[in-house]
C-alpha positions in Angstrom: 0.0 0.0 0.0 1.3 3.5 -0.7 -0.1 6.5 0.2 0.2 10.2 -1.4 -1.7 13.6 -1.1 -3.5 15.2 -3.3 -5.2 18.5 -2.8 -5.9 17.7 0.9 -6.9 14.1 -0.4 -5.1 11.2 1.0 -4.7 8.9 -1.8 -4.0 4.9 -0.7 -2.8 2.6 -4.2 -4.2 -1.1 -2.7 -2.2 -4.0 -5.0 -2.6 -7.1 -5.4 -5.6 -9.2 -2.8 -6.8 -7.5 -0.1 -7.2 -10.8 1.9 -6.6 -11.5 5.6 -3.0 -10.7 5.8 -3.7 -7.5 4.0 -6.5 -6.5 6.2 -4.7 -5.1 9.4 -2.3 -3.1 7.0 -5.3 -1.6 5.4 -6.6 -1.2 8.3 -3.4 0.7 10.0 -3.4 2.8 7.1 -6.8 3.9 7.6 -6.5 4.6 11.4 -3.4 6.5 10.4 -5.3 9.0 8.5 -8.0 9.3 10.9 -5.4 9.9 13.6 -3.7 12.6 11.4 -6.8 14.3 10.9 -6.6 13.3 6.9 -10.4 12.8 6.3 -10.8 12.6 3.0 -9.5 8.9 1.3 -9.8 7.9 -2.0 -8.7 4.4 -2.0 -7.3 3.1 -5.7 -7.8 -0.3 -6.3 -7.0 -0.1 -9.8 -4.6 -2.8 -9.2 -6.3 -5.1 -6.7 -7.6 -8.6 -8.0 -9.6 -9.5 -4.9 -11.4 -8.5 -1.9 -12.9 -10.6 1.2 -16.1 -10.0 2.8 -14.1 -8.9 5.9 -12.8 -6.0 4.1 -16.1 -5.1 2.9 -17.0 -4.8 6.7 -14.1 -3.1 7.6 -14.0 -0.6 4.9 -17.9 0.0 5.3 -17.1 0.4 9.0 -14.3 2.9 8.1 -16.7 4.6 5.7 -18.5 5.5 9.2 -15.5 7.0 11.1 -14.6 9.0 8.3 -18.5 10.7 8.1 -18.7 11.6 11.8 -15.5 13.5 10.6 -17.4 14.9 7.9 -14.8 13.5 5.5 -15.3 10.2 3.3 -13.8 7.0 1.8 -14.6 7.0 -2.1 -13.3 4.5 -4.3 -11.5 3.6 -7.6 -12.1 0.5 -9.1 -12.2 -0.5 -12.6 -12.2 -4.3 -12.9 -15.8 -5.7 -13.1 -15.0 -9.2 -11.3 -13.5 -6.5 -8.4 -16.9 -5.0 -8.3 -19.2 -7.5 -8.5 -18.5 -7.9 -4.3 -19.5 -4.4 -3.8 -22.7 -4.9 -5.9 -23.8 -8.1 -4.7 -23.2 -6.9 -0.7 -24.7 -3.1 -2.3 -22.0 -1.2 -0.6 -21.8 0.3 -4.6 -24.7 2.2 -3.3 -23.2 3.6 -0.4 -19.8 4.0 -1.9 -19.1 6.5 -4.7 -16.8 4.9 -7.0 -14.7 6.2 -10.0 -12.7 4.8 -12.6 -10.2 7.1 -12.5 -8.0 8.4 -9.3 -8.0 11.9 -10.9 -12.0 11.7 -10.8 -11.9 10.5 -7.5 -9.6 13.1 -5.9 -12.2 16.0 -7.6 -14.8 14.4 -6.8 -14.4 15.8 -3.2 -14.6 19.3 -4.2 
């Protein structure tokens, strides 16, 4: 995971699975930003192949933090099979996602 900033947007590049060895670093990462008062996160997972349900939950549960801090978790994700967890679970309807981490960032603003 590598993170950058972006016009006050902290920007987390996800690779590979996001299984349950990657969950507490994705986890740490977010906490991180929440404890640095960064609370806007677009997550790219432009490069991820798969997701488990428990980071569904966490990232849905993250999604929360970040609101009572009026700030947000948006997503980039352009791989169908990637997004056909979010669809099925409907967190697509509670997450805005983009296809393209320049959307993404601007879509804050």
């Amino acid at each position: 995971m590598k993170r950058s900033s972006v016009n006050n947007v902290e920007v987390v590049a996800l690779d590979g699975r996001i299984d349950q060895e990657e969950l507490e670093e994705l986890q740490e990462v977010l906490d991180d930003c929440l404890d640095e008062g960064l609370y806007n996160v677009c997550l790219d997972m432009i490069n991820v192949k798969f997701i488990c349900s428990r980071a569904l939950g966490l990232l849905n549960k993250k999604k929360q933090e970040f609101k009572k801090k009026d700030g947000d978790i948006k997503l980039v994700i352009v791989d169908e099979v990637l997004l056909k967890p979010f669809q099925i679970t409907m967190l697509d309807t509670i997450f805005e996602i983009f296809e393209s981490r320049r959307e993404c960032v601007n879509a804050f603003y």
